[in-house]
N, CA, C and O atoms as a GROMACS GRO file, in nm:
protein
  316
    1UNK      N    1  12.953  -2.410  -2.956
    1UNK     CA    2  12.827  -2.439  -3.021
    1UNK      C    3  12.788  -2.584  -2.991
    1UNK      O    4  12.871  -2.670  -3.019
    2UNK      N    5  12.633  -2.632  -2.918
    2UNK     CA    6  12.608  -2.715  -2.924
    2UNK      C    7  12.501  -2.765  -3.014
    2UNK      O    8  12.410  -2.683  -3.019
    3UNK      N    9  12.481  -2.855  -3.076
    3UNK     CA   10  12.398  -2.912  -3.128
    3UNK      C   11  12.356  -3.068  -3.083
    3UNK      O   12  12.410  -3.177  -3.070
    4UNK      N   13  12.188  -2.991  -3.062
    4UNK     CA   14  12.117  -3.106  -2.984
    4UNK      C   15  11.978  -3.183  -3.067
    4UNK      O   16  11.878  -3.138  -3.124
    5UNK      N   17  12.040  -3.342  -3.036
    5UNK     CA   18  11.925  -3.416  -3.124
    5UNK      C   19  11.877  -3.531  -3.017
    5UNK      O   20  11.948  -3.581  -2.930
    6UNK      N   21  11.718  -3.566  -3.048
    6UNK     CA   22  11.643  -3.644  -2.978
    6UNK      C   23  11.526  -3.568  -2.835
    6UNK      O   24  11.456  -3.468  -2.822
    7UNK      N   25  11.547  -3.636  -2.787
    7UNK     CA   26  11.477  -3.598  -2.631
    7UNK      C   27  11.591  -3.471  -2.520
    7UNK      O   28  11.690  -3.495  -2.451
    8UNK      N   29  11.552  -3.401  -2.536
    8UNK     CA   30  11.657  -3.291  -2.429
    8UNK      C   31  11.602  -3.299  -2.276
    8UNK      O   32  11.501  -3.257  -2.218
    9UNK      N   33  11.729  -3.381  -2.235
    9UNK     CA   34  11.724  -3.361  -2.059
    9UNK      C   35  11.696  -3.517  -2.027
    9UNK      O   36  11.655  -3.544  -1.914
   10UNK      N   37  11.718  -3.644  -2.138
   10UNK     CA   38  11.668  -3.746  -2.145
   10UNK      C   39  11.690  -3.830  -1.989
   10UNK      O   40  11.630  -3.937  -1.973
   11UNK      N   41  11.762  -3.785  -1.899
   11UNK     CA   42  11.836  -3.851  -1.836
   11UNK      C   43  11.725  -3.823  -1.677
   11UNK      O   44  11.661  -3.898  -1.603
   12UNK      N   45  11.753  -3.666  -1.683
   12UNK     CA   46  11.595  -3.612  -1.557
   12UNK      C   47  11.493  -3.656  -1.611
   12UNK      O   48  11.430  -3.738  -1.546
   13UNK      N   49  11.447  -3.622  -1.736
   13UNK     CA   50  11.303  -3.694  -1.752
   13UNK      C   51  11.241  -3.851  -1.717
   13UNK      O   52  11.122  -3.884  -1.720
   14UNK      N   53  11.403  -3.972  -1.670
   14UNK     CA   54  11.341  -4.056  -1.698
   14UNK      C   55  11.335  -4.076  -1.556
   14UNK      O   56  11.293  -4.184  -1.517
   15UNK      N   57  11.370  -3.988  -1.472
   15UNK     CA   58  11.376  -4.031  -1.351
   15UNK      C   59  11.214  -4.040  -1.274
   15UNK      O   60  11.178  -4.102  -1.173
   16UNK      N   61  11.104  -3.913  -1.410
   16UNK     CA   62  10.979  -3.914  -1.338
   16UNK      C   63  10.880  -4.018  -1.343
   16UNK      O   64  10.771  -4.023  -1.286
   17UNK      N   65  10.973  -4.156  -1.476
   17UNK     CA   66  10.855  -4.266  -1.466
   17UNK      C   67  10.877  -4.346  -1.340
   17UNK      O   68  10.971  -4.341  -1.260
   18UNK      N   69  10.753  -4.432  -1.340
   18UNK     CA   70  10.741  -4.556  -1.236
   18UNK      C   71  10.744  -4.663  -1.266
   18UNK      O   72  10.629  -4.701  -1.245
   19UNK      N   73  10.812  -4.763  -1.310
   19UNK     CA   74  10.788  -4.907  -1.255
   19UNK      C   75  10.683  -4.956  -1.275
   19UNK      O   76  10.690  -5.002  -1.161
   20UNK      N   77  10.542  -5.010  -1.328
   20UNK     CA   78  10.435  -5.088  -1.290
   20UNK      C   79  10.333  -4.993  -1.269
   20UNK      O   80  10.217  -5.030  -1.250
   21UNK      N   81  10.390  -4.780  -1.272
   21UNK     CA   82  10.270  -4.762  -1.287
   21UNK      C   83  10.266  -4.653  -1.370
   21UNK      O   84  10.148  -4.620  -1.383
   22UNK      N   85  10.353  -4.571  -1.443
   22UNK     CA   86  10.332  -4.522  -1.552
   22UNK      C   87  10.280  -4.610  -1.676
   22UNK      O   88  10.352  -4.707  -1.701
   23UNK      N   89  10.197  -4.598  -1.737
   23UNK     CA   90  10.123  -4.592  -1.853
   23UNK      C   91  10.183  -4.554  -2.046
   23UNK      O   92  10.260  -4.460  -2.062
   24UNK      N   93  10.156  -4.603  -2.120
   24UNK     CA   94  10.145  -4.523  -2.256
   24UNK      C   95  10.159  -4.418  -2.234
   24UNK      O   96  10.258  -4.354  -2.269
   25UNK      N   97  10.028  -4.355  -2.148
   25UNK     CA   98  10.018  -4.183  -2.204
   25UNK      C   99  10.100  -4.132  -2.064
   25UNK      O  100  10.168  -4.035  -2.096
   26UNK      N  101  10.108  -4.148  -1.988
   26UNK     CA  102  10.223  -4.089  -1.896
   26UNK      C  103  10.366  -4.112  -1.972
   26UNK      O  104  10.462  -4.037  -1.957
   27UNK      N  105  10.365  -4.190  -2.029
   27UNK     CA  106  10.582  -4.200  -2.076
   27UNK      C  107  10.531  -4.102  -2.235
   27UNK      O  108  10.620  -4.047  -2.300
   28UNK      N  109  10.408  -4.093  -2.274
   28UNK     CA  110  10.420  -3.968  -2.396
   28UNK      C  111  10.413  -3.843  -2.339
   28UNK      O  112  10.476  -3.743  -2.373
   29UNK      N  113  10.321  -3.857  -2.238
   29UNK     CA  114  10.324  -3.700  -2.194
   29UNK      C  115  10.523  -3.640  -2.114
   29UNK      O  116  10.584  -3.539  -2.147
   30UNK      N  117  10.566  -3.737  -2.021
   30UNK     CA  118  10.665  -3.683  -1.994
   30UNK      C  119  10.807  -3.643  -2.085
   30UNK      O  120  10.888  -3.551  -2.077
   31UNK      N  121  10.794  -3.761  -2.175
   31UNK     CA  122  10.907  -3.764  -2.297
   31UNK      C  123  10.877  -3.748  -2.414
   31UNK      O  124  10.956  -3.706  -2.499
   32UNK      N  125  10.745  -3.780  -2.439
   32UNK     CA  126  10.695  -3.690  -2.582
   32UNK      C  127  10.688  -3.825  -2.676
   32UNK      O  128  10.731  -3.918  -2.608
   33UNK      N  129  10.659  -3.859  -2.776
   33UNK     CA  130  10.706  -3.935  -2.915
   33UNK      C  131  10.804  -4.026  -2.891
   33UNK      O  132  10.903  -3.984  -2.831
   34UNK      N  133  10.801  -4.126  -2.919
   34UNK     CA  134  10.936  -4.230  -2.877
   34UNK      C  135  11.005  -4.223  -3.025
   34UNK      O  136  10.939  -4.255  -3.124
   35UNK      N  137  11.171  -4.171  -3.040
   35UNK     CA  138  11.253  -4.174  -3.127
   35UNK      C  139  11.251  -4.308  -3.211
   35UNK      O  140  11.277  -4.283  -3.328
   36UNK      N  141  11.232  -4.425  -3.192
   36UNK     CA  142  11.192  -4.479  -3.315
   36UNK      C  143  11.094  -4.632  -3.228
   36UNK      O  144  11.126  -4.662  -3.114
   37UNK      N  145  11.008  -4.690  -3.283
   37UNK     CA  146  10.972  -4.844  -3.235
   37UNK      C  147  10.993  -4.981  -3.254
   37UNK      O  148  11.009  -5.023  -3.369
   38UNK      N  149  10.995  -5.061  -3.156
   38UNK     CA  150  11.057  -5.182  -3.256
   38UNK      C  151  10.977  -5.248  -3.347
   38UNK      O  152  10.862  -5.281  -3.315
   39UNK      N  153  11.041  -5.279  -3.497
   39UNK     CA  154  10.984  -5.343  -3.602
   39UNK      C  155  10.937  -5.481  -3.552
   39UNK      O  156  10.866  -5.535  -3.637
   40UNK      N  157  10.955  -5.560  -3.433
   40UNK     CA  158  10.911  -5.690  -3.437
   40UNK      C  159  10.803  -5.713  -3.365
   40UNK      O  160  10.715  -5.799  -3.377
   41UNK      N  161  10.827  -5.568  -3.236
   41UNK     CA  162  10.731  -5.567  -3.126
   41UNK      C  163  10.688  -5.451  -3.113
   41UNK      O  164  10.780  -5.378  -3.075
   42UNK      N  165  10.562  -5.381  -3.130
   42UNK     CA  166  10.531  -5.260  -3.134
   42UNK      C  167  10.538  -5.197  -2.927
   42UNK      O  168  10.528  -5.078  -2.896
   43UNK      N  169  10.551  -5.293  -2.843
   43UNK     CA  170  10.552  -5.275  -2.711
   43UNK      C  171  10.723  -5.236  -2.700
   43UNK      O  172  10.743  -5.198  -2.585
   44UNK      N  173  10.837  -5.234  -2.771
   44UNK     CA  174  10.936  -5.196  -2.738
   44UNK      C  175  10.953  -5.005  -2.790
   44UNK      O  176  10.947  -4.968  -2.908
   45UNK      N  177  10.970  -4.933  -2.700
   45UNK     CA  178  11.013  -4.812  -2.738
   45UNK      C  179  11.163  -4.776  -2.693
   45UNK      O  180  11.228  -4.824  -2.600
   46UNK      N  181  11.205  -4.656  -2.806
   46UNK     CA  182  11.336  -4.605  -2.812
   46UNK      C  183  11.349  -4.453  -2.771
   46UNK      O  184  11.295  -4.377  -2.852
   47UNK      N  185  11.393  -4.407  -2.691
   47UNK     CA  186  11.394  -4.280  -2.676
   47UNK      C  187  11.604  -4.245  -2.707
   47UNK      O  188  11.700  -4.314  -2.673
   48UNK      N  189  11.599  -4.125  -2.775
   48UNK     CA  190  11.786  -4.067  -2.813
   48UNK      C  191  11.783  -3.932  -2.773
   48UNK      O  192  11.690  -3.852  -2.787
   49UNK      N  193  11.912  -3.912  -2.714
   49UNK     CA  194  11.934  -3.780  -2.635
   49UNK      C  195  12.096  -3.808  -2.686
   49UNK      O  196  12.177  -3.885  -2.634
   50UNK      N  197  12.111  -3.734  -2.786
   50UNK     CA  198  12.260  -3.676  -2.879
   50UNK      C  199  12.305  -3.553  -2.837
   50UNK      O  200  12.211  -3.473  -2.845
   51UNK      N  201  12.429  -3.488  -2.786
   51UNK     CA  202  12.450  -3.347  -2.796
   51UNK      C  203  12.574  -3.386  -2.895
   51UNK      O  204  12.609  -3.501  -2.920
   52UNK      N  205  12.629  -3.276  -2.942
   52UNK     CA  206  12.731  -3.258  -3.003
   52UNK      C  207  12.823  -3.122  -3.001
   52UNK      O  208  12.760  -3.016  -3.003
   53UNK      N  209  12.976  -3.117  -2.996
   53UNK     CA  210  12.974  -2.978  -2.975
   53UNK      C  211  13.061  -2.959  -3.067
   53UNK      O  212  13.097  -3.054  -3.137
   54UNK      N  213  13.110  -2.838  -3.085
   54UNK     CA  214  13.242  -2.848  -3.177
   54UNK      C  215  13.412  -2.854  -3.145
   54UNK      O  216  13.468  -2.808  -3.045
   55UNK      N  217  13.463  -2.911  -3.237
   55UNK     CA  218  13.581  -2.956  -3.178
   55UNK      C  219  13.665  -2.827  -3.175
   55UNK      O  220  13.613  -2.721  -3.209
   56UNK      N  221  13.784  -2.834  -3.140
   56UNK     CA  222  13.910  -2.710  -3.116
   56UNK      C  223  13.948  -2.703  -3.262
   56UNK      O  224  13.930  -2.792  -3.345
   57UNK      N  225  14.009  -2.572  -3.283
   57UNK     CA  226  14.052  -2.530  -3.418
   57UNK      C  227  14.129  -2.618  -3.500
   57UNK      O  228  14.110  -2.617  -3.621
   58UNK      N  229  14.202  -2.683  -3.455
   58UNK     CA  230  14.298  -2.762  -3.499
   58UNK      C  231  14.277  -2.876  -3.524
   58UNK      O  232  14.375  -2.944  -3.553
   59UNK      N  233  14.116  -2.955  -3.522
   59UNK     CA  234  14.069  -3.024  -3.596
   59UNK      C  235  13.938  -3.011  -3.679
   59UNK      O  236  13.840  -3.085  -3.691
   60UNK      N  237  13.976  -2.874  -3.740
   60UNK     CA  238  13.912  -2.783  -3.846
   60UNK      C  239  13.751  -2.804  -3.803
   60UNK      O  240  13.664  -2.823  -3.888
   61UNK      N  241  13.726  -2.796  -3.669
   61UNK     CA  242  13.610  -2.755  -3.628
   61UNK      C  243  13.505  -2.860  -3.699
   61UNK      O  244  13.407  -2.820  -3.763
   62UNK      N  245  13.539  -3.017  -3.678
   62UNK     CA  246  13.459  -3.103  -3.648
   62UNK      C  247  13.369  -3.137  -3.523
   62UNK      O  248  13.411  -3.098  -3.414
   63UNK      N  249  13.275  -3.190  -3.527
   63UNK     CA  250  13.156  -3.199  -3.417
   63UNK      C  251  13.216  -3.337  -3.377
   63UNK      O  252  13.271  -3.427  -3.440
   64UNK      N  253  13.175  -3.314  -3.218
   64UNK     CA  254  13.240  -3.454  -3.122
   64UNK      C  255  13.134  -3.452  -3.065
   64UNK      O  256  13.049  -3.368  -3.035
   65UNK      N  257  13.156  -3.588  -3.051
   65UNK     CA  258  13.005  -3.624  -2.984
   65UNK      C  259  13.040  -3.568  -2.788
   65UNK      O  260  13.142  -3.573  -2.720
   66UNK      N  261  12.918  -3.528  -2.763
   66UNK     CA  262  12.955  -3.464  -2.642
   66UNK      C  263  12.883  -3.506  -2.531
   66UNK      O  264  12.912  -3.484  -2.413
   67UNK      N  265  12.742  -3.594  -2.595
   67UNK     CA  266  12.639  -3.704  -2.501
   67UNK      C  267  12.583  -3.775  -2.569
   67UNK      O  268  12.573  -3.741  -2.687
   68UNK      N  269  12.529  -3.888  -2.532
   68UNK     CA  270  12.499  -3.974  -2.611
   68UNK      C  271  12.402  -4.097  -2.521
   68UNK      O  272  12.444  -4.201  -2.470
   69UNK      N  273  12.291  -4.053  -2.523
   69UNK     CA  274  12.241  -4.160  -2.425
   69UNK      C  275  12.109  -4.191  -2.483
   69UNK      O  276  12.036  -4.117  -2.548
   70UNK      N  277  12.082  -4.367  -2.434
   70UNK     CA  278  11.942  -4.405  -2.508
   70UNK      C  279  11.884  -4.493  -2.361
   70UNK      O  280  11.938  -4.542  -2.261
   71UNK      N  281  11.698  -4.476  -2.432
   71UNK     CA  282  11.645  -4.523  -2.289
   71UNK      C  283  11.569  -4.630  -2.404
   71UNK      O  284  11.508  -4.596  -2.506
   72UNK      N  285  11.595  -4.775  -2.350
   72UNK     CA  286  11.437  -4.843  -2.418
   72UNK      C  287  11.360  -4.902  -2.310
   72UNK      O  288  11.391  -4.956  -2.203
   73UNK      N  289  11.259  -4.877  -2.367
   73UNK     CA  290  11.120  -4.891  -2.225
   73UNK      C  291  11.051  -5.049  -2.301
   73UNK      O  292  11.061  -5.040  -2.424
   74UNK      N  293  11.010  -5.135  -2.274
   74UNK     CA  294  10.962  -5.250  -2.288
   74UNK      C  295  10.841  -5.234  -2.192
   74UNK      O  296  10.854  -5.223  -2.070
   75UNK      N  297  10.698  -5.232  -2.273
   75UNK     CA  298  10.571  -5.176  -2.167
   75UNK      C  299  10.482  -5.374  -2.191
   75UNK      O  300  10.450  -5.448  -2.284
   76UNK      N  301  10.481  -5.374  -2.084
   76UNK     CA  302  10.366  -5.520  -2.109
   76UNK      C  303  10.206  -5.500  -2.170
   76UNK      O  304  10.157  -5.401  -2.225
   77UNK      N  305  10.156  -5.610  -2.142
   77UNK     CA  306  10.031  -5.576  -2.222
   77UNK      C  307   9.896  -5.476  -2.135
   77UNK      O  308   9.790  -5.423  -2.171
   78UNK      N  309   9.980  -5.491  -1.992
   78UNK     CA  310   9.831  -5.350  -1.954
   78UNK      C  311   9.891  -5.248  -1.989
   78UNK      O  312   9.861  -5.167  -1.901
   79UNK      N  313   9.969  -5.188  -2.074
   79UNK     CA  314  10.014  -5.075  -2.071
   79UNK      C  315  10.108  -4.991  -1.999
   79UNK      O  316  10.123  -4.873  -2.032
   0.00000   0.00000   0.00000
């Protein structure tokens, strides 16, 4: 059993931005909603890609983390 939290596939998806020319609405359209923003700078975004699976019987079927990856995008002021 896996259980999946954040952005799914976070890792291919980020391969479709550009550098200097994806946009705001290109990094929402490809990844959707940014998982949280920064409180100091509204130009910093967070994207989280969590899986989790379950562990073997013999540690009474606790969840292990099984991926765990974060993207932050820092966009300047043209967007």
């Amino acid at each position: 059993m896996v259980k999946h939290h954040g952005v799914p596939f976070l890792e291919k998806k980020q391969t479709m931005l550009i550098i200097d020319k994806s946009n705001k609405n290109d990094i929402e359209q490809i990844l959707g909603y940014p998982s949280t923003k920064s409180k100091f700078d509204n130009d910093i975004w967070i994207y989280i890609e969590r899986k989790q699976t379950q562990s073997k019987i013999k540690n009474l079927g606790k969840m292990k983390i099984f991926k765990n990856d974060v993207l932050v995008l820092e966009i300047d002021n043209y967007g």
